[in-house]
N, C-alpha and C positions, 0 to 999 in steps of 0.2 A: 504494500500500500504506500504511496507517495506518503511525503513528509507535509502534513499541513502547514501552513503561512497564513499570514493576514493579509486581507482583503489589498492594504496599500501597498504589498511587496507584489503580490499578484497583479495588479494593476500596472506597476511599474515595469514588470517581465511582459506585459502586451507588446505584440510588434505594432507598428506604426501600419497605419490602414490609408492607402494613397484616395483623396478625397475624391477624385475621379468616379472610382471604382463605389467608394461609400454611397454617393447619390445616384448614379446608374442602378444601386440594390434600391435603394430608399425607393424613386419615384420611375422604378419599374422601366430601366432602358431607355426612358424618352431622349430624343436628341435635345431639348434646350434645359435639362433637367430644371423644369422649372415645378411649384408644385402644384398638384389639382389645382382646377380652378370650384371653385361654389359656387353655384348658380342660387338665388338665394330665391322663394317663391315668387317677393315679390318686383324682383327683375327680369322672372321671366315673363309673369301678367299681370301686368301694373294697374290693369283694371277691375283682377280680382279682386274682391274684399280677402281683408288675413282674419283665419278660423283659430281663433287659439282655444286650445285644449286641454282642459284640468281633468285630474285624474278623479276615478269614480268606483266608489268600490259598492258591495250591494250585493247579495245575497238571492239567488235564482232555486227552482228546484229543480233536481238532479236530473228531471226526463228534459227538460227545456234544455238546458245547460249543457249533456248530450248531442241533441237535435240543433241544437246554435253550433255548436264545434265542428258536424258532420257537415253542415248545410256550409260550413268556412271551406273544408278542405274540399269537397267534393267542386263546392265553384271555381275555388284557385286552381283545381287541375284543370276543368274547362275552361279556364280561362275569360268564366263571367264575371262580370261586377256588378253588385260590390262583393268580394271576396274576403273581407278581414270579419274581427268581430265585430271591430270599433262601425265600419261603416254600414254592418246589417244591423246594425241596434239602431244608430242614426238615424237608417231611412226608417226604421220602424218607429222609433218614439215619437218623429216629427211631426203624423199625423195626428197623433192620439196630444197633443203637445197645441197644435193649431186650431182641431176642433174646441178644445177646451177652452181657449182663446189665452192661451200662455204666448205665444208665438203670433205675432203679425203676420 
């Protein structure tokens, strides 16, 4: 078994890493190694409204709860939407949310 050290002798015995080579790993080969860019939402649709979203927690029963998680996965494999859970709850509480006259 090697001889333990500490952390800063280890450290010190690192070979030098040519920076070239360190950002071609970092930002994945790109030629201008620059990094991702962020598209941020509302640069891409500036006339969307911004949806912000607070967490929600709340207690369902175990057959719903079931049949919400199957109705997720079976969509996202075909590829309909909405497919999450967040956005099958949405479209469903909106109405029951507008009828009541919570919602304009």
């Amino acid at each position: 078994m090697a001889e333990r050290r500490s952390l800063a002798e280890g450290l010190k015995a690192t070979p030098k890493v040519d920076s070239v080579v360190a950002r071609e790993f970092v930002y994945e080969g790109k030629a201008d190694n620059a990094p991702p860019v962020v598209v941020r939402p509302e640069a891409a649709a500036p006339s969307a409204p911004v949806i912000n979203r607070v967490s929600l927690s709340t207690r369902i029963r175990d057959d719903y709860a079931k049949a919400l998680k199957r109705a997720s996965l079976e969509r996202q494999l075909q590829g309909v939407e909405p497919n999450t859970l967040q956005d099958i709850l949405e479209q469903a509480i909106e109405p029951w949310l507008r009828s009541n006259g919570y919602l304009s």
